[in-house]
C-alpha positions as CSV (number, residue, x, y, z in Angstrom):
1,X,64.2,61.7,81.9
2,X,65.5,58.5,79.6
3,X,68.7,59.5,77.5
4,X,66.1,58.8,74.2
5,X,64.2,62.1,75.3
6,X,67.9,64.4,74.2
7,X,68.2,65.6,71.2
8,X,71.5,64.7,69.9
9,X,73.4,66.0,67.6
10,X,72.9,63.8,64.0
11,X,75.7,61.2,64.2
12,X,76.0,60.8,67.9
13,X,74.3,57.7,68.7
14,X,73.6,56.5,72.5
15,X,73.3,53.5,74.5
16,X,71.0,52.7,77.6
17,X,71.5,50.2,79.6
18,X,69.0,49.2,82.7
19,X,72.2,49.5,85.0
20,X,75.6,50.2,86.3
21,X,76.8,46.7,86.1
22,X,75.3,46.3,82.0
23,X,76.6,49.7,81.4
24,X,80.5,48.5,82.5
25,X,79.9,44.8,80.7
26,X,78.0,46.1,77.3
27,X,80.7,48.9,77.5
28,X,83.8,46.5,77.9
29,X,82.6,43.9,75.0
30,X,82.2,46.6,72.9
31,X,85.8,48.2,73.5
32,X,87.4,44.9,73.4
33,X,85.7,44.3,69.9
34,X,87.4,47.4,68.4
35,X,90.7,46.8,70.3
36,X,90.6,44.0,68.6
37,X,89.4,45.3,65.3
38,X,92.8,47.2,65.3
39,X,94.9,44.6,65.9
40,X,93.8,42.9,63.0
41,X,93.9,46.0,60.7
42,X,97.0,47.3,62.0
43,X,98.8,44.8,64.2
44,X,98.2,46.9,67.0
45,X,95.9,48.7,69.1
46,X,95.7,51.8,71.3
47,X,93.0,52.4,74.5
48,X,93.1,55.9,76.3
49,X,91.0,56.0,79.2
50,X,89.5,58.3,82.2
51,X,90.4,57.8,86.0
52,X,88.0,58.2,88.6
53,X,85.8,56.0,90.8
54,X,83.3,55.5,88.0
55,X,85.2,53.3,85.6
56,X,86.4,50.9,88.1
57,X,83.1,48.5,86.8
58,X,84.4,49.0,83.1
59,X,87.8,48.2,84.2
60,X,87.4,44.7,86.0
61,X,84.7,43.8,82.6
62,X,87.3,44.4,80.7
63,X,90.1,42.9,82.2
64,X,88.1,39.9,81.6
65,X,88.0,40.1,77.8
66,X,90.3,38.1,75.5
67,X,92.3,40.0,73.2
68,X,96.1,40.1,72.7
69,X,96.8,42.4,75.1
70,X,100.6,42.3,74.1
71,X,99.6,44.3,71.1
72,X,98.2,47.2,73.3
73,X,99.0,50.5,74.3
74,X,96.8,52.1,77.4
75,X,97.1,55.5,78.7
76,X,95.3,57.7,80.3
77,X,93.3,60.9,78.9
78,X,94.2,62.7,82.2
79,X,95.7,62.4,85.4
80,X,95.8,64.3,89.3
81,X,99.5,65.3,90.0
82,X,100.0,62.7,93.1
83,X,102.6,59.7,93.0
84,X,101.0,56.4,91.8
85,X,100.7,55.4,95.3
86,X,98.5,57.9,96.3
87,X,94.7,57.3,96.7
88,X,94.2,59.6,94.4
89,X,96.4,58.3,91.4
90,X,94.7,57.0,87.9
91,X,97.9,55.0,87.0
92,X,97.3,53.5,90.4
93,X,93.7,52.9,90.1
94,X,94.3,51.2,86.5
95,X,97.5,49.1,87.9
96,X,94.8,47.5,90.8
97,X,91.7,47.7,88.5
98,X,92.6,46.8,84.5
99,X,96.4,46.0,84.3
100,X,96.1,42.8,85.9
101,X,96.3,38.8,85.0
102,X,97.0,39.1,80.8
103,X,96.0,43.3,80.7
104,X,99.8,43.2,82.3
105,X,101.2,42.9,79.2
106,X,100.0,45.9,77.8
107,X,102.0,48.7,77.5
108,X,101.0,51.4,79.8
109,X,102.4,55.1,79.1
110,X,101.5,56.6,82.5
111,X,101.2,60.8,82.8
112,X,103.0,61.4,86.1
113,X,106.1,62.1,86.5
114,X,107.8,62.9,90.2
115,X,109.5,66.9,88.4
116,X,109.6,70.0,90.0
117,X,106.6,71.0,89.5
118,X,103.1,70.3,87.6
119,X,104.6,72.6,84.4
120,X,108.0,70.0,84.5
121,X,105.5,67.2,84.6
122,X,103.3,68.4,81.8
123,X,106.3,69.3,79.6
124,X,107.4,65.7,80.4
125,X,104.3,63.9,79.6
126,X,104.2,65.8,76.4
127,X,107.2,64.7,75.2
128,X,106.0,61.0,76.4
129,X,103.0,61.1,74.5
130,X,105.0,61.7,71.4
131,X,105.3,57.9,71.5
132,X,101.5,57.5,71.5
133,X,100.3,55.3,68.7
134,X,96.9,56.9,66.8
135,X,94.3,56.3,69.4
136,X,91.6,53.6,68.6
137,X,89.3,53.9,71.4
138,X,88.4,56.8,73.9
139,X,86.8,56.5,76.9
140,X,85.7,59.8,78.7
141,X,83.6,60.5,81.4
142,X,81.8,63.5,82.1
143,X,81.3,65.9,85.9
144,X,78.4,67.5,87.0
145,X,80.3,70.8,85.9
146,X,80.8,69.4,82.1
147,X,84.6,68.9,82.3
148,X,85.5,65.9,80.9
149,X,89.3,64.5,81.2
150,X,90.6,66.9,82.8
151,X,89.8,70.1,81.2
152,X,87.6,72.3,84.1
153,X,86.1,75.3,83.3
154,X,87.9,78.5,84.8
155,X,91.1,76.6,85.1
156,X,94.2,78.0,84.1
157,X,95.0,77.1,80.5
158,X,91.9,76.1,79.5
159,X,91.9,77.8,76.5
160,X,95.2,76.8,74.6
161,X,94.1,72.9,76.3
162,X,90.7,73.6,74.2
163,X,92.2,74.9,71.0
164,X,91.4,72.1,68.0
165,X,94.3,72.9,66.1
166,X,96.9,72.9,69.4
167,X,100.1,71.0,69.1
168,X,100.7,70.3,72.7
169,X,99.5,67.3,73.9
170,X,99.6,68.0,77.4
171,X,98.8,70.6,79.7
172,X,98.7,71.3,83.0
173,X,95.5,72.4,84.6
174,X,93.6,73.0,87.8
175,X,90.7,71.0,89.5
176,X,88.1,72.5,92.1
177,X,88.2,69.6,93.9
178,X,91.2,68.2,95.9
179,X,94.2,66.7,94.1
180,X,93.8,70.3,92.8
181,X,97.0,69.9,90.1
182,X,96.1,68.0,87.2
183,X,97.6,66.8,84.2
184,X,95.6,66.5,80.8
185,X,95.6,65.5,77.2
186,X,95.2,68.1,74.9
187,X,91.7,68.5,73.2
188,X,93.7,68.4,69.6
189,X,95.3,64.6,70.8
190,X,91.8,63.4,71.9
191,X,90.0,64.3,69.1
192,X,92.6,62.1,67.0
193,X,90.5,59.3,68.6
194,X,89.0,56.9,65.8
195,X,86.0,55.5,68.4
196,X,85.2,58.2,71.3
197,X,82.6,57.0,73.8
198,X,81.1,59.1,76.7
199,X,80.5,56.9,79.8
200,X,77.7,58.6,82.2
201,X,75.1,57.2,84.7
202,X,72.6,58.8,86.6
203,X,69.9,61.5,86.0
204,X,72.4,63.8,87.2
205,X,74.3,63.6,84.4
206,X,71.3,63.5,82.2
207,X,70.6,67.0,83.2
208,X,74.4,68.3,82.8
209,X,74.3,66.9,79.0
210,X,71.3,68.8,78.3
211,X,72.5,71.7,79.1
212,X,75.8,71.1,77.1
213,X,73.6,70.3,74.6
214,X,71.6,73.7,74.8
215,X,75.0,75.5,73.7
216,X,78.3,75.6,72.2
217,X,80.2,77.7,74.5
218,X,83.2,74.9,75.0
219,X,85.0,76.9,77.4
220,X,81.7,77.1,80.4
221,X,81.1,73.1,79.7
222,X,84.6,71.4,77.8
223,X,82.6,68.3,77.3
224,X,80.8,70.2,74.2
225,X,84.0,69.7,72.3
226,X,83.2,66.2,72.4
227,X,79.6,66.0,71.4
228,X,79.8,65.5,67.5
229,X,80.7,62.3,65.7
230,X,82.1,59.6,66.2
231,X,81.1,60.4,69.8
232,X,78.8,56.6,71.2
233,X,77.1,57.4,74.7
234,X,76.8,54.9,77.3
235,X,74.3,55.4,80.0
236,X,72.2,54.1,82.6
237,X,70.0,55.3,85.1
C-alpha cells in the first residue's frame, strides 16, 4: 500500500518520500522554511516537537539548517516523567540530537519538572507553557495504537486532554509502555498550531492511518483529532 491509495480527508495533503533518510531531509527543509517564514512575519518563531527514536533523523537534518535560531522557541508536544538524564527523556534526546552547534541558542521550554508527583509536574508545566509563543510548526508522530503525543487511548484523562475547547495545556497521562507516566500538551494548545505535520514510515503505520481514517471515534485512536487541515503528512515506506 503507497500513502496515494488513502483517502484523505479534502485539505490534508501528503508527502512520500522513497526513504527514511529523504523523509528526515525533505521534512527538515521544509520546517526550517516556515521557521523562517515566521521570523520574518513576526520576528520570531515557535517549533513543538515529538520525542521518540523516530525523529532523531529529522533532528540532526535540521540542526543543519540555517535560520536565526536565536529567534526560536522549541518545546516539546509531550514528554515521559523521567529526569533529562534518563534514556528515556525527550529533553534529553533533543539536547544530544537538535540543540546542538547554533540550535543552542534557541530557547527550549522543557516539560519535566523533578515535583512530587506526575500531577505537580503537569500543573507545573501548565503554568510554563503559559509562556508559549503561538505555535508555527508541529511535528507529531503517530503509534501503532493511534496515540499521537502523548495522548493513549484508555489512559487516565484522556478525555478532558481530548476536549477542543479545554484550557489546560497540560495533562498528565499514562503509557502502556514503560516510562508508564507521561506528560502531554493538551489537544486545545496543539491545535493552535499554524503548520501541523504527521511524520510516519512504514506500512505499519499505513495500516493504523487507515483505520483512523475509517472513523471518528477520537477517544479509540487520538490521532483522528489531528486528521483535518492544515494537517501535511510525511511518509515513506
Amino acid at each position: 500500500m503507497a500513502i496515494s491509495e488513502l483517502k484523505l480527508p479534502q485539505g490534508v495533503t501528503a508527502h512520500e518520500y522513497r526513504t527514511p533518510a529523504l523523509l528526515a531531509d525533505g521534512l527538515a527543509i521544509d520546517v526550517a522554511e516556515r521557521l523562517r517564514a515566521a521570523i520574518s512575519a513576526r520576528g520570531e518563531a515557535t517549533l513543538v516537537v515529538s520525542g521518540g527514536r523516530s525523529p532523531v533523523a529529522f533532528f540532526q537534518h535540521l540542526a543543519k539548517q540555517g535560520l536565526d535560531w536565536s529567534k526560536v522557541t522549541i518545546s516539546l508536544a509531550d514528554e515521559r516523567w523521567v529526569p533529562v538524564e534518563h534514556a528515556d527523556s525527550n529533553a534529553g534526546l533533543l539536547k544530544r540530537y537538535l540543540l546542538q552547534g547554533p540550535v543552542a541558542k534557541a530557547r527550549f521550554l522543557s516539560l519535566y519538572s523533578a515535583a512530587a508527583n506526575l500531577e505537580d509536574a503537569a500543573e507545573q508545566a501548565d503554568r510554563l507553557l503559559a509562556e508559549l509563543p503561538a505555535i508555527d510548526v508541529l511535528v507529531l508522530g503517530m503509534g501503532d495504537d493511534g496515540h499521537t503525543a502523548s495522548l493513549f487511548p484508555n489512559s487516565p484523562n484522556l478525555g478532558e486532554a481530548l476536549q477542543a475547547d479545554g484550557t489546560r495545556r497540560c495533562w498528565p497521562m499514562l503509557a502502556p509502555t514503560v516510562p508508564h507516566q507521561r506528560l502531554t500538551m493538551s489537544r486545545a494548545l496543539l491545535a493552535t498550531a499554524h503548520s501541523v505535520v504527521l511524520s510516519i514510515s512504514g506500512s505499519s503505520k499505513l495500516t493504523t492511518l487507515s483505520a483512523a481514517l475509517a472513523s471518528d471515534d477520537v477517544a479509540a485512536m487520538p490521532i483522528r483529532a489531528f486528521l483535518q487541515p492544515p494537517l501535511e503528512i510525511y511518509w515513506c515506506p
